[in-house]
C-alpha positions as CSV (number, residue, x, y, z in Angstrom):
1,X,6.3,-14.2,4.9
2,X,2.1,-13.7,5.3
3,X,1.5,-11.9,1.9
4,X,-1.3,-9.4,1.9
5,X,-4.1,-9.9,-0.5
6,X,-4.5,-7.8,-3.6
7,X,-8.1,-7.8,-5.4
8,X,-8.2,-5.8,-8.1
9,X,-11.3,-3.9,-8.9
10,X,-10.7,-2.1,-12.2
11,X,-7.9,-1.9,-14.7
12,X,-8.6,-0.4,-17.6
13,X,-7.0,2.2,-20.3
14,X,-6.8,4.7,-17.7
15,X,-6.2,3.5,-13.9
16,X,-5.8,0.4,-12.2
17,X,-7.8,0.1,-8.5
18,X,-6.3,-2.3,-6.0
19,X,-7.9,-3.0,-2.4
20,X,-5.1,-4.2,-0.6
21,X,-6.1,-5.6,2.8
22,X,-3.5,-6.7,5.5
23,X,-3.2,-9.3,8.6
24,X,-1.0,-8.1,11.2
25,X,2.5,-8.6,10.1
26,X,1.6,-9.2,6.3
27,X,3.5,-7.4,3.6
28,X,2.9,-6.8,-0.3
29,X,6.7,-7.3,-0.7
30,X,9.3,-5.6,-2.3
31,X,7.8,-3.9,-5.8
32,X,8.6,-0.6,-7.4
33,X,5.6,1.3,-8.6
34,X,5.6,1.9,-12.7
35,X,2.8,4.4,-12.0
36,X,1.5,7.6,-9.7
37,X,-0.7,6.4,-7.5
38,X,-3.1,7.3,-4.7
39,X,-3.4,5.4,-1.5
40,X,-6.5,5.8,0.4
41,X,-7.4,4.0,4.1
42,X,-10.1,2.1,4.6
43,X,-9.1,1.5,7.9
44,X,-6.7,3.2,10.5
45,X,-3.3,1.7,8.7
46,X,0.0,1.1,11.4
47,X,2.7,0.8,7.6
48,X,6.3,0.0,8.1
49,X,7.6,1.2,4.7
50,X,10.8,-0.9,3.8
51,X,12.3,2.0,1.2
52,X,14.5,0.6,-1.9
53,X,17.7,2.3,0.1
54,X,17.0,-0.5,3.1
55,X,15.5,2.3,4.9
56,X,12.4,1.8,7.5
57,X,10.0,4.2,8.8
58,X,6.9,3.8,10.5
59,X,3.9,5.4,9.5
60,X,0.2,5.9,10.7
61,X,-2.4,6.6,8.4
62,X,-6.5,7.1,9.6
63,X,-9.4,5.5,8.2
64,X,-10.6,8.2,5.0
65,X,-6.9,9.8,4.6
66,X,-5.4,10.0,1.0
67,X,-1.6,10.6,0.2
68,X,0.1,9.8,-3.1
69,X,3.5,9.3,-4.2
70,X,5.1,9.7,-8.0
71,X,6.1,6.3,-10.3
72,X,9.3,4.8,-9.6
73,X,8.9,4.0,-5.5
74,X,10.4,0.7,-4.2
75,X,9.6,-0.7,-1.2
76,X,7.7,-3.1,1.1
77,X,4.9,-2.2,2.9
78,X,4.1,-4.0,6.3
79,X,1.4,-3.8,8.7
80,X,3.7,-3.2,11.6
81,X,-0.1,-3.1,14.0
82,X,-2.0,-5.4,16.0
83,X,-4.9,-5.1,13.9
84,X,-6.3,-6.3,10.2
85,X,-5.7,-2.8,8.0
86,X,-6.8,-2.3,4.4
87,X,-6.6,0.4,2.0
88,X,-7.1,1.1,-1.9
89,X,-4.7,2.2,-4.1
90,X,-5.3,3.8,-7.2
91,X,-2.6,4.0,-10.3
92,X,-2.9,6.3,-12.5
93,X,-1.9,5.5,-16.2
């Protein structure tokens, strides 16, 4: 497995800011989130998200979208593209 790197940026009291950035075929592998976060693109972002159920899906995300999701996911993320994709995710605490 190519792991993706992870630089943190700030953790303090009150969030935690992680740029995430991807080689094609790279994964974070398999974590559960203990927060609610925000996911924002930095670039266009080709994710194959492994759910804790064994479930895949694909998913495409464009450079300067946001989404979040609630504490408790488990999953893998994947850059299922042909191209380097990054993105920074922001727990909140």
């Amino acid at each position: 497995m190519v792991e993706a790197v992870a630089t943190q940026l700030v953790d303090d009291a009150r969030v935690r800011v992680t740029r995430f950035d991807f080689a094609p075929g790279a994964e974070t592998g398999w974590h559960e989130h203990g927060y609610d976060y925000v996911i924002t693109a930095i670039t266009a972002c080709s994710m194959r998200l492994v759910e804790g159920n064994g479930v895949s899906r694909d998913v495409a995300v464009s450079a300067g979208e946001a989404y979040r999701r609630d504490k408790g996911v488990r999953h893998n993320v994947i850059n299922a593209g042909n191209e380097p994709m990054s993105f920074v995710e922001v727990e909140l605490k």
